[in-house]
N, C-alpha and C positions, 0 to 999 in steps of 0.2 A: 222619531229618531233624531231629528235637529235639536228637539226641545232635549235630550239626554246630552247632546255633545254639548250643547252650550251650557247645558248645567256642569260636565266634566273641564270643562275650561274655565270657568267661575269658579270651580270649586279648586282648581289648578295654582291657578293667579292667588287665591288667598291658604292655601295651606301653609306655607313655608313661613308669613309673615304671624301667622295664629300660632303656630309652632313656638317661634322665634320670642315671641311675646309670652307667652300661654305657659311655658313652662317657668319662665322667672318671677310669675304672675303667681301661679302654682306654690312654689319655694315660699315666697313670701308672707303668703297667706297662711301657709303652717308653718310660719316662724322659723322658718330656715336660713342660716348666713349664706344664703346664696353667691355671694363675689368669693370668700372664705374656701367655701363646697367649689367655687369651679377652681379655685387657684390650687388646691389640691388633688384635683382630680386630673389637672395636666400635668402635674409633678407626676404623677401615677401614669399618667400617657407618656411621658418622656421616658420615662424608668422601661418601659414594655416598649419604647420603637426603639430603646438602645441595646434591648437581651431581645430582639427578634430579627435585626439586622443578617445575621448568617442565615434564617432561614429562608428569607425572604430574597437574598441574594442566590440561593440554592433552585429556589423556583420559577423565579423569574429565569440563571440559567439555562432552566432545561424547559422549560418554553421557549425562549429565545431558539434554542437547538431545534424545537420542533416542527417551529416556523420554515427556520431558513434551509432547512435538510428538504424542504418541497414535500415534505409528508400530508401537511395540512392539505394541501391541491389535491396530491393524488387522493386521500378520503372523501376530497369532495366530489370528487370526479365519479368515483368508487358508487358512492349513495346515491347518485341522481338519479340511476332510474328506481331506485329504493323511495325515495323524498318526495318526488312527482305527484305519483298516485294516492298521497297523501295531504296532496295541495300543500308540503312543506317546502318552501323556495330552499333549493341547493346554497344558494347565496349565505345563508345565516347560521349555517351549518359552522363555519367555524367561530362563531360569537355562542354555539350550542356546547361546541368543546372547549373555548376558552374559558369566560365566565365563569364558570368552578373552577376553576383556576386560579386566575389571573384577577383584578379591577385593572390594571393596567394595559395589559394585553386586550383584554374584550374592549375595551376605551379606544384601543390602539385601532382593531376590529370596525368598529364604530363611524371612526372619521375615516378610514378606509373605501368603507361604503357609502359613506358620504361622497366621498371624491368621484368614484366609480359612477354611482345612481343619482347622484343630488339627491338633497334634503328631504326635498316632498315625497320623496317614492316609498310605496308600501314595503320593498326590504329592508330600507334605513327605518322604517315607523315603527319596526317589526323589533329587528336588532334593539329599539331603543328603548322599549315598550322590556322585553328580555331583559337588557341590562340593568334597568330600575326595577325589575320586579324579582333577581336571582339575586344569589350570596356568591359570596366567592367562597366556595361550601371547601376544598382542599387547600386553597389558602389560609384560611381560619383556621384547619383543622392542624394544619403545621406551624403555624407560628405561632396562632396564644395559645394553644394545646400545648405544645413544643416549650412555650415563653416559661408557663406554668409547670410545666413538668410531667404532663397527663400523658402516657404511652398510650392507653389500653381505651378506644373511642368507643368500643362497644356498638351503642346504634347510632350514633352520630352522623357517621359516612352513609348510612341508609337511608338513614331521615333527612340530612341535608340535601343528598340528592335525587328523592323523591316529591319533596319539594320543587327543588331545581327545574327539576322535569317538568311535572305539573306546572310551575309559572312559565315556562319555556312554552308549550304547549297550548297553554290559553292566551300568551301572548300573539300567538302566529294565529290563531283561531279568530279571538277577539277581535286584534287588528285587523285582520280582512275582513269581518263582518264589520267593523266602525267605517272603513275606509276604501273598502274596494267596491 
């Protein structure tokens, strides 16, 4: 088990710097204008954060609402003898509602529980474990759907959030078997 985490922590440390490298390595190699491809490809990111602005003000919104109306507390409240028997800490219940949501809210989430639990505790490891491994599956679905003009999601909202689930679910699992 030690020999797995310290491989998961080596392999931690150097993902982002292989990434980081690895794809303009990549471009290169097949002849691609690489500096050319990214400076158009943030023209294209600007053009999409300036037609998605009203959605994203619309969502964020009514989260905000959701939060401060005390609604979030009472569901927590609500679930925990639901959550218990399922070894699912009550605590991360709302980073399980947010996160399809929100990246700002579930972030918001996050250092929350931080505050509350400090760093090292297995509901912040839990929450953080979630938050890297979910989409913000109705955020998505409304703003570059929305950006683009796409009404009609079909399986989108099933598949995103059965996914969701799924990583939600082996992150509470996994992480208490890594770390409790």
């Amino acid at each position: 088990m030690e020999t797995f985490r310290m491989f998961l922590e080596t392999l931690s440390l150097l993902i982002l710097p292989l990434l980081i490298v690895g794809f303009p390595l990549y471009g290169l190699l097949r002849r691609v204008p690489v500096y050319e491809v990214f400076v158009e490809g943030a023209r294209e990111g600007f053009d999409v954060a300036v037609r998605i602005i009203p959605y994203l003000v619309g969502i964020l919104f009514a989260i905000g609402m959701f939060r401060a109306s005390g609604a979030m507390d009472f569901l927590v409240e609500l679930l925990r003898p639901v959550l218990r028997p399922l070894q699912i800490p009550p605590e991360v219940l709302p980073m399980a509602i947010l996160r399809p949501l929100t990246g700002s809210g579930s972030a918001a989430v996050v250092l929350d529980l931080i505050q509350r639990y400090g760093e090292e505790s297995l509901i912040v490891k839990i929450a953080a474990v979630m938050f890297g491994s979910t989409e913000t599956t109705f955020y998505v679905l409304a703003v570059y759907f929305g950006a683009v003009g796409i009404t009609k999601t079909r399986h989108a909202v099933p598949a995103g959030l059965i996914a969701d689930i799924t990583a939600m679910l082996l992150a509470i699992y996994l992480v208490q078997w890594l770390f409790a």
